[in-house]
C-alpha positions, 0 to 999 in steps of 0.5 A: 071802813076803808083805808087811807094814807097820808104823808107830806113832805116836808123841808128843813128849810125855813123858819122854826116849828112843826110837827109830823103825821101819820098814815092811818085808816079812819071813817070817811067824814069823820071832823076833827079841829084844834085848839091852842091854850096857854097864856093870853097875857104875859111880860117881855122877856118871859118864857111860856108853854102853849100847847097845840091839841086835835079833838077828831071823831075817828079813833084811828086817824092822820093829819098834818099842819103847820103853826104860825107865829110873828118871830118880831114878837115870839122866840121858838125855844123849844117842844116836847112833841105828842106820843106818834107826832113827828116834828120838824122846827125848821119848817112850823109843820107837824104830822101825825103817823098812825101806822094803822095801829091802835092808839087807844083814842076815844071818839071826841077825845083832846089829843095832844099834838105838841107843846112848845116853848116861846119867849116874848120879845116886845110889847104888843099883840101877836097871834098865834095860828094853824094853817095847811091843816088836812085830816085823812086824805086819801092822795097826799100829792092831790089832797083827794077826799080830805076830811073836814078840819078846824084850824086854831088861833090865840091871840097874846099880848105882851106888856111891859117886863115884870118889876124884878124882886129886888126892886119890889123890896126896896120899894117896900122898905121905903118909909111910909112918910115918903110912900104918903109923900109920893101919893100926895103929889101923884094925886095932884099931878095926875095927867090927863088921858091921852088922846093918841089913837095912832097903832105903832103898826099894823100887819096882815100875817104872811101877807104884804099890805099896800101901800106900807103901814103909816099911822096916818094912811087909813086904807089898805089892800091885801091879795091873798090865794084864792084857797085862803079861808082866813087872815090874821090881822096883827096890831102893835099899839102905839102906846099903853092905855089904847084898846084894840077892835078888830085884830086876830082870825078874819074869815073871808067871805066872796072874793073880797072882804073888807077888815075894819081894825079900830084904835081907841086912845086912853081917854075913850073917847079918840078913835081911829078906824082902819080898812083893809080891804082883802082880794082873793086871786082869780082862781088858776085855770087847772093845769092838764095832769094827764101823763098817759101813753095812747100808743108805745110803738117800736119801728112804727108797731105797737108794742105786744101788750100795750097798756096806757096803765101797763109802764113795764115791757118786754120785747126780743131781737135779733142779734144783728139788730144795732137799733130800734125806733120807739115812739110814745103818742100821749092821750093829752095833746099838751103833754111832752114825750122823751125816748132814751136809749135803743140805739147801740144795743148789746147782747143782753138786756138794753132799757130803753125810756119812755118818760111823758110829762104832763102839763102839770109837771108831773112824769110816768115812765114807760120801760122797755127791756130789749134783750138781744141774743149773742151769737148761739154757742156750740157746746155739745157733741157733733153727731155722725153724718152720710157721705156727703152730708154737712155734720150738724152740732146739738145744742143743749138748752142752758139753765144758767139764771146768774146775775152779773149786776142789779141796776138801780137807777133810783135813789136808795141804799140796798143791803147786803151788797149785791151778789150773785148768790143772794136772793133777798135785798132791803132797799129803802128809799126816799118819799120822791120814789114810788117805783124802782128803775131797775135793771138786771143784767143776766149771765146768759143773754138767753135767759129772761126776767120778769118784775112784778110789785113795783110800783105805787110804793106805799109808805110804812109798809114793806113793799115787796118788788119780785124778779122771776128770772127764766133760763133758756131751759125753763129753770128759774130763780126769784129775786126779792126787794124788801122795800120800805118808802121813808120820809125822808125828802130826796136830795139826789137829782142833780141841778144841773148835769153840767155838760160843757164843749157845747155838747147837747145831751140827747134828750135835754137835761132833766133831773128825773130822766136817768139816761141821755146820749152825746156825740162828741169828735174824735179828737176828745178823750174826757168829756167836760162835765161839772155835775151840779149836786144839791147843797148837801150832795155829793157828786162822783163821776166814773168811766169819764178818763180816755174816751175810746172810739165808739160807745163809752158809757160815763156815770155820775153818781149823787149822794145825799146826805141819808145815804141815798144814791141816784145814778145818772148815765150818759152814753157819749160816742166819739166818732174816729179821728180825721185826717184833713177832716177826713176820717182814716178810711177815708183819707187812705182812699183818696190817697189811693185815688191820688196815687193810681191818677200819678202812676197812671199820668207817669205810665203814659208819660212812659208809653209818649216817650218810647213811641216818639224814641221809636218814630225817631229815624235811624242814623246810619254809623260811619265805618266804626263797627260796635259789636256786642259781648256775644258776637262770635269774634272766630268769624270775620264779621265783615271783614277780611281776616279772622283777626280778633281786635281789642275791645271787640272794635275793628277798624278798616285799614288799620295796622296792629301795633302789637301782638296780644296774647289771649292768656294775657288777657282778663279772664273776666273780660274774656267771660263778658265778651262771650260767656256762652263759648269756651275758647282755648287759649289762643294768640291774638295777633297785634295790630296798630291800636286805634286812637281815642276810641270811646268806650260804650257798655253794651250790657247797661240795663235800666232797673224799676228802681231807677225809673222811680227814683227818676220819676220822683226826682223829676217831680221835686226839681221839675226837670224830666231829663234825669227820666228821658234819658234813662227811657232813651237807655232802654230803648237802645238796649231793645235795640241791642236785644235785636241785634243779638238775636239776629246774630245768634240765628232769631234765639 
């Protein structure tokens, strides 16, 4: 005997009945059929119980279906569901878990399914039916190996309301005169049978005939799956007195079979003959299913242990290493790859995704732990060198195995919290999961960690997922996920991420892909985003406030209605912010090159003007002599008396007008004309002062801060002469520096 286990999802979604299944080891080959009883003929308005039963020949099994019925004609009231059955009204669909425990079955034994209620609503003919109705199939996902099973029908008709009790009385007090009387005259006006043969309708169950119904039209045509085995043909009479031929369960042989429905009138004899005639759609060409990786490589190099069945590596880096490029090939040429992650590696564990999906749609995930190391500590004794050697720090190995953070990416609800000092976690999950997207983030980046057991989650049992985590000295520590796979159907993948701004997330949104990779300008600090949830979703978004330059990571986090959460995350990258367009590096260097191109344009502006100054010819002065402060006024300087003038002029020919005394004189003024010699006080002889002789300050110096002042000046008013005559200044005092060094004998 080997085992098998089957679990079908189904959806709240439609219309009104059904019942669950069970997992369950059986022999293979075993059959199994239903059987629904209950009444055949029943009155508008009444309530009746039918009930759905299985006769198999395994004594441990599963199976699942579905029951149909015409909700024009029956009203779901109610069930009362078999020992083990799981029941879901809204869709019709029932399926039955054995667990692989002991039902106490005997081989070839009715077993009750369900049985449930319905309420007649008019005159007429319905059926009720089976369908989707699988036993023991070895892939629920493929319905691999599924025994063989027969499906159930019975048909009921519904006549006119039963006469109620009070009526049934009064029609029993009436006297027996006028009971005669009524007799009488109804055997003397008896009508004739009638001869309408027209149905008031006609219908192929779950199907759209065409053209619509009419009673005079007499062909018809049905397309049907190419899977179907069976359609069910309703007819409604068009009144009381006719018989039906033809309607119920109509098996279809070849890929066209033709249903005759015939109508007999009340007098035996009319008759109308309907066809229908039933095509089956061309069966579809199989879709590829092929999901498989032919090669996983990183910078070009097939990954150390490549498996095209292996979905879990490890690989190591340097910790100057930022990015890496990995690439999937897939086995199917009509598959498609997708590569999240690898870029912006931090120290520590990076998951980089590799997910293929097939043509059929279905996906496998390759993942790749990128643990990069930080920057070794120094933590230790540093040991005594020689002379002239460089000291050296031994390191001891750490045997840190802590946990910062568990990462599940899938949807699911774990207990207890997450802590570093637990070791054991029950995580339950919906149907949709058949493996964790887990990540551990470690205290040390120099530890490692290992996951063994995840994957091929099997539903009703504990699936058990182990992390053995290393540290760098070889201590190590297990972390346990209890993991049990439900039922429940998954409400967590987001129908739309909802990214707005014209931003394209890195790859393409998918619901089943976790992680994508955006890049959005400088000037943005939120991103706009307005996730979309299923209905009955919730939807939370976090880390998407004052984006900062660089990497920020934003999570959108979906709950659905069981508890289960989904975490989706984007890595968005806001590149610096510009000035002019350009960034602030950027700008300070053209800055930079702007303002040396205007000082050097300003020196040579500078350098022009001293040398045209320098070319110009030297006028000679009349007789007025102009001496500097430093001159030595004991001597004559030319002249033909040692007299000492005012203002340090000397004027030939001149009369002093009046005797000045040097003690008369301003100490400062004394000090400015010759500070390096120290007079005593001594008379000064008057003479005849000269008239509107100009005064010229020999000392006048010409700053830095004066030339830029100029240079600036000039560039606002675009007149340079503020500049030309501060450059012709100090030209002149160079001119008066040479002078003075000639009289103080070349010092």
């Amino acid at each position: 005997m080997r085992k098998k286990f089957l679990l079908l999802i189904f959806a709240f979604v439609a219309t009104i009945f059904g019942m669950s299944a069970i997992n369950a080891a059986t022999l293979a080959g075993s059959t199994a059929k239903y059987s629904i009883e209950g009444k055949t003929n029943i009155g508008v308005g009444d309530e009746e119980e039918y009930k759905l039963y299985i006769t198999t020949s395994a004594t441990s099994f599963s199976y699942s279906g579905k029951v149909n019925h015409d909700s024009s004609y029956l009203e779901y009231k109610s069930y009362t569901k078999g020992d083990g059955v799981s029941f879901a009204p809204a869709t019709m669909k029932f399926v039955y878990l054995d667990m692989t425990k002991a039902t106490g079955v005997s081989p070839n034994t009715k077993t009750l399914v369900a049985s449930f209620k319905f309420k007649a609503l008019k005159e007429g003919t319905t059926t009720l039916t089976t369908s989707d109705t699988k036993q023991n199939c070895t892939n629920t996902t493929t319905n691999d190996a599924c025994d063989v099973i027969t499906q159930a029908s019975l048909t009921i008709t519904i006549g006119g309301a039963a006469p109620s009790s009070s009526s049934t009385s009064k029609a029993t007090s009436s006297s027996t005169s006028s009971t005669s009387k009524a007799a009488s005259s109804s055997s003397s006006s008896t009508p004739a049978p009638s001869t309408n043969a027209k149905p008031a309708s006609i219908s192929v169950s779950g199907y759209t005939m065409s053209p619509s119904f009419n009673a005079d039209t007499l062909g018809y045509t049905v397309t049907v799956p190419n899977s179907a085995t069976f359609v069910t043909i309703v007819v409604t009479k068009g009144e009381a007195g006719q018989t039906v031929s033809g309607d119920g369960n109509f098996t279809l042989t070849g890929d066209t079979s033709t249903a005759k429905v015939t109508i007999t009138a009340a007098d035996g004899v009319t008759k109308k003959e309907y066809t229908i005639t039933i095509n089956k759609q061309a069966e579809p060409t199989p879709k590829d299913g092929d999901n498989t990786l032919k090669d996983l490589t990183v910078g070009g190099t097939t990954i150390e242990g490549f498996d095209k069945d292996k979905t879990n590596y490890t690989l190591e880096v340097g910790k100057d290493v930022t990015s890496i490029s990995v690439a999937g090939i897939p086995n199917s040429s009509k598959a498609s790859v997708s590569v999240s992650g690898g870029t912006n590696l931090q120290p520590g564990n990076n998951t980089v995704t590799v997910t293929v999906t097939a043509e059929d749609g279905s996906k496998r995930v390759y993942t790749i732990n990128v643990h990069k190391p930080a920057d070794p500590a120094t933590t230790g004794t540093t040991g005594t060198t020689k002379k002239g050697e460089k000291s050296t720090t031994t390191r001891k190995p750490s045997s840190d195995t802590g946990v910062k953070t568990i990462n599940i990416g899938s949807p699911h609800t774990i207990s207890p919290a997450f802590s570093n000092d637990v070791d054991v976690y029950n995580v339950t999950v919906p149907y949709d999961v058949e493996k964790l997207d887990l990540s551990l983030y470690l205290n040390d980046t120099n530890a490692k960690y290992t996951v063994t057991g995840n994957e091929n989650f099997q539903v009703g049992k504990i699936n058990v997922v182990t992390v053995k985590i290393t540290a760098e000295d070889g201590t190590t520590r297990t972390i346990i996920f209890n993991v049990t796979r439900t039922t429940d159907e998954d409400g967590t993948k987001l129908v739309d991420i909802g990214i707005g701004g014209g931003y394209t997330p890195q790859p393409g949104f998918d619901p089943d892909i976790l992680g994508y990779t955006i890049n959005v300008p400088g000037n943005v600090d939120k991103l706009p985003l307005n996730p979309t949830a299923p209905e009955g979703s919730t939807v939370k978004t976090y880390g998407n406030e004052n984006l900062k330059e660089g990497w920020n990571t934003i999570l959108v986090s979906v709950t659905d209605k069981n508890g289960y959460t989904r975490t989706y995350t984007l890595s968005v990258y806001k590149e610096p912010k510009k000035i002019l367009g350009l960034t602030h590096r950027q700008f300070a260097i053209v800055a930079g090159i702007i303002g040396g191109l205007l000082l050097t344009f300003f020196l040579i502006l500078l350098l022009l003007a001293r040398r045209r100054k320098k070319d110009e010819p030297i006028v000679e002065q009349a007789p007025v002599i102009d001496f500097k402060p430093e001159f030595n006024f004991g001597s004559r300087n030319g002249t033909d008396d040692d007299t000492v003038y005012p203002n340090g002029i000397l004027n030939q020919d001149s009369k002093v007008q009046k005797d000045v005394e040097l003690e008369n004189a301003d100490e400062k003024v004394v000090k400015a004309l010759n500070p390096t010699i120290e007079h005593e006080p001594v008379a000064i002889p008057t003479h005849e002062a000269p008239k509107e002789i100009p005064y010229d300050p020999y000392d006048e110096v010409v700053t830095k801060d004066e030339l830029i002042d100029a240079i600036e000046e000039g560039l606002e008013t675009k007149n340079p002469e503020k500049l030309k005559m501060l450059l012709e200044q100090e030209e002149l005092n160079r001119k008066k520096d040479e002078i003075r060094r000639r009289e103080n004998g070349g010092r």
